[in-house]
Each structure stands twice: as structure tokens, then as C-alpha cells.
C-alpha positions as CSV (number, residue, x, y, z in Angstrom):
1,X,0.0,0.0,0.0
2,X,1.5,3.3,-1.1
3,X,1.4,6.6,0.9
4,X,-1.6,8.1,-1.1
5,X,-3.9,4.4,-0.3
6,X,-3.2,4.6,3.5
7,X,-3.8,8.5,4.2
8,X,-7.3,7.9,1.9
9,X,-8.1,4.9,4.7
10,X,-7.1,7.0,7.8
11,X,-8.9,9.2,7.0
12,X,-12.1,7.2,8.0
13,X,-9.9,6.4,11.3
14,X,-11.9,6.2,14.5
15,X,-9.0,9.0,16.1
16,X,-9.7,12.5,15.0
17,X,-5.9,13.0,15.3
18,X,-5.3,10.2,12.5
19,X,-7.5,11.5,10.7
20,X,-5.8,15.3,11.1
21,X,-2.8,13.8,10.2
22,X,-3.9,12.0,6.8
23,X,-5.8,15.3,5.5
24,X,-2.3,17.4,6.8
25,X,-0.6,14.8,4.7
26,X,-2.5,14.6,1.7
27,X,-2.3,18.3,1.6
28,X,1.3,18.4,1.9
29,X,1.3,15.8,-1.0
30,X,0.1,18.9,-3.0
31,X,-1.9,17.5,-6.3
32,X,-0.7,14.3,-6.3
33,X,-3.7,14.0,-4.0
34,X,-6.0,14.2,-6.6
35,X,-7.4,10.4,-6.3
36,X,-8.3,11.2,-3.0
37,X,-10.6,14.2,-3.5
38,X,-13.5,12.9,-2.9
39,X,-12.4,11.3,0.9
40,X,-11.6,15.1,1.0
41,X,-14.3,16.6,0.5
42,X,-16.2,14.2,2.9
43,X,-13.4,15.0,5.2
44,X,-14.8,18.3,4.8
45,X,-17.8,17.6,7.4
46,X,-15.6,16.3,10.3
47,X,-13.7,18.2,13.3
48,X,-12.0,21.3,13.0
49,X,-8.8,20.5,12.6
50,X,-9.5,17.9,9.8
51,X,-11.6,20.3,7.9
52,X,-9.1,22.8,8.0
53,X,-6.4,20.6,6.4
54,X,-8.6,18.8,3.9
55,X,-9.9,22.3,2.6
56,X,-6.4,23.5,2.5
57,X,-5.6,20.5,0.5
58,X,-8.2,21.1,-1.8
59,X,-7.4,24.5,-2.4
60,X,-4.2,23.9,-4.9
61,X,-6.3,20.3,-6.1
62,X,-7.2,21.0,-9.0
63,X,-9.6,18.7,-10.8
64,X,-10.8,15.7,-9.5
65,X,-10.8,12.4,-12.1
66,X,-14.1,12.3,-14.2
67,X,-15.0,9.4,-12.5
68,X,-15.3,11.1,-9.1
69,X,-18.6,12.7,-10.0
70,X,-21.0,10.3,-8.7
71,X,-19.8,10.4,-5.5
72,X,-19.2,14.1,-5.7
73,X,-23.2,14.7,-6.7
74,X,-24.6,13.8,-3.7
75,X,-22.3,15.8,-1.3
76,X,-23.4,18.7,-2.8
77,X,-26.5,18.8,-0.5
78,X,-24.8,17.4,2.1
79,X,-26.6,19.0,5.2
80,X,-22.3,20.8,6.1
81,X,-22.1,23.8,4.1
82,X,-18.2,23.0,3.7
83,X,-18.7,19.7,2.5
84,X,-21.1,20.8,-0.2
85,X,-19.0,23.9,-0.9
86,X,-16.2,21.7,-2.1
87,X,-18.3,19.2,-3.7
88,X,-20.1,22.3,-6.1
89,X,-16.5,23.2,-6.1
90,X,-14.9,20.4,-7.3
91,X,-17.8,19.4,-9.9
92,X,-17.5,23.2,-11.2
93,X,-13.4,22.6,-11.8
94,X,-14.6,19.6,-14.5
95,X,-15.9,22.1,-16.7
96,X,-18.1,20.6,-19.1
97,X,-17.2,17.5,-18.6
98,X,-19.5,17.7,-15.5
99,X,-22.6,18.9,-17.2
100,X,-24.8,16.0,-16.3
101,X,-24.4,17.3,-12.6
102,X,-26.3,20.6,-13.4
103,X,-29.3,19.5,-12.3
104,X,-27.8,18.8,-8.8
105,X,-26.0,22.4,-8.6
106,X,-29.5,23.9,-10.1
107,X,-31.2,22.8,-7.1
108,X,-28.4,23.7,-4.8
109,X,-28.9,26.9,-6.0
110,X,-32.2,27.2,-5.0
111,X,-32.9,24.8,-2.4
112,X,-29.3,25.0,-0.3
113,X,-29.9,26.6,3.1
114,X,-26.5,27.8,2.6
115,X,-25.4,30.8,1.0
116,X,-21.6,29.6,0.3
117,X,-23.0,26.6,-1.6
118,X,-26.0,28.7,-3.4
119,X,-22.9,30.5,-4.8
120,X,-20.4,28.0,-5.3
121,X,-23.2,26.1,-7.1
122,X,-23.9,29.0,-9.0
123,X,-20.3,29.5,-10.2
124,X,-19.6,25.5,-10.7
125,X,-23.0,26.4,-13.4
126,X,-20.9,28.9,-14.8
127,X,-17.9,26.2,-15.5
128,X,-20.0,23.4,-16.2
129,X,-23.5,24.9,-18.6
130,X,-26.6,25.5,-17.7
131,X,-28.9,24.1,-20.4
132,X,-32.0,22.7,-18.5
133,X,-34.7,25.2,-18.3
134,X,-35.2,24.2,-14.6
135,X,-31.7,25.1,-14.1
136,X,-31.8,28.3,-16.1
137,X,-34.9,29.1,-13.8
138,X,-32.9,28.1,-10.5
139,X,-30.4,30.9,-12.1
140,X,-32.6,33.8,-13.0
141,X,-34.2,33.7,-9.6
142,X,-30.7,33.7,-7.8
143,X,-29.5,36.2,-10.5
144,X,-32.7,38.5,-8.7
145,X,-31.5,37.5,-5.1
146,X,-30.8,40.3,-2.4
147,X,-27.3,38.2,-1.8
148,X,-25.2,40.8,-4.8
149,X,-22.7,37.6,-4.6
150,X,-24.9,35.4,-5.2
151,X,-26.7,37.4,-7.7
152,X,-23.4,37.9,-9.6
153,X,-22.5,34.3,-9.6
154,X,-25.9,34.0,-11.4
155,X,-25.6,36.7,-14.0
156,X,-22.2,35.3,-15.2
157,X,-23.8,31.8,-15.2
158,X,-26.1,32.7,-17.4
159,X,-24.3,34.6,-19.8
């Protein structure tokens, strides 16, 4: 088992300190993390110091492997705002290649009690298209939101 494969598995370690250590190691790794994004994001929803150095590891990611976006989709609504954050985030960095997740970051944008991922799901549009009227719809009313962010976000999504 290779670095990479053992910080991916302790990260699901029962010790929060393990799991610190992994996500401080992965992000020291730098983008030769990248197969482990999606533990990352997940990693995301746990105690502080773990989300601190998973975020930061997934700062300088990049994209994630195409084959990450089913488990990436569901996160996006995960009831964490971080976690989802990262997962609109992270689909958004796929470009077009993650188009058939609009639908997911259409309703994020308009059914996320969170603001962050509202607009990170409004931006990860922008990267990704926005071609289903529902999601265009999702759009115009965040493009008409009081949040100017979020409003923004929008706008450039649609254009």
C-alpha cells in the first residue's frame, strides 16, 4: 500500500488526530492527491482541525478524475455547508465535462440553506453549462437575489 492508499483509509480512522494527520498529509502531498478528493471533500464535514487541512488540500487540487462525479453529486447537498462547498467546487473545476451534474447544482442553488453553496453552485453552473430550463430558472431567480454575490454568480452563469 502506497502513501496516497493509507492516508485515503485514515482518514475514516476512529482517532480525530489520524484522521488530522492524513488530510495534513495529503495536503502536503500537494496535487498528487487528486485520487483522493472525494475522501476530501467528505473529510470536509468532520472536526476542525481535519476540515481545516482537507480544505487546504483542496485549495491547490485542481480537478478531480471524471470518474469522481457520482460520488461528488450527492455531497453537494450534504446538510455541512463546507462539504457541499467543495463538492459544487470540485464538480465546477470539471468544466463541461460535469454537465450532467447541473441539475444537482440547479437545485443547490435554490434549495441550499446555505449561502456559500447557493454560490459556489452558481459558479460551478458557470464552469459546467446550464442548459435545462429548470436550471436556467434556478439561475434567474438567484440572478434577482438580495445576496449581490450570489446574484453575480448568477448573471455570469447565465451569460
Amino acid at each position: 500500500m502506497d502513501d496516497q492508499q493509507r492516508w485515503r483509509l485514515e482518514l475514516k480512522d476512529s482517532d480525530a488526530k489520524v484522521r488530522a494527520a492524513a488530510a495534513e498529509n495529503l495536503c502536503l502531498a500537494g496535487s498528487d492527491s487528486v485520487t483522493a478528493a472525494v475522501e476530501l471533500v467528505v473529510a470536509c464535514g468532520d472536526v476542525e482541525d481535519v476540515q481545516n487541512w482537507a480544505a487546504s488540500a483542496l485549495e491547490d487540487l485542481g480537478a478531480p478524475s471524471v470518474d469522481s462525479v457520482d460520488a461528488l453529486e450527492p455531497l453537494v447537498n450534504s446538510p455541512k455547508p463546507l462539504v457541499g462547498y467543495w463538492a459544487a467546487t470540485l464538480l465546477g473545476r470539471l468544466g463541461k465535462t460535469a454537465s450532467r451534474s447541473q441539475t444537482i447544482l440547479g437545485k443547490a442553488v435554490s434549495d441550499s440553506p446555505h449561502l456559500s453553496v447557493q454560490e459556489r453552485a452558481a459558479w460551478a453552473l458557470g464552469k459546467v453549462g446550464a442548459t435545462e430550463a429548470s436550471v436556467v430558472e434556478s439561475l434567474k431567480r438567484a440572478a434577482a437575489s438580495k445576496s449581490p454575490r450570489l446574484a453575480s454568480l448568477a448573471t455570469r452563469a447565465l451569460a
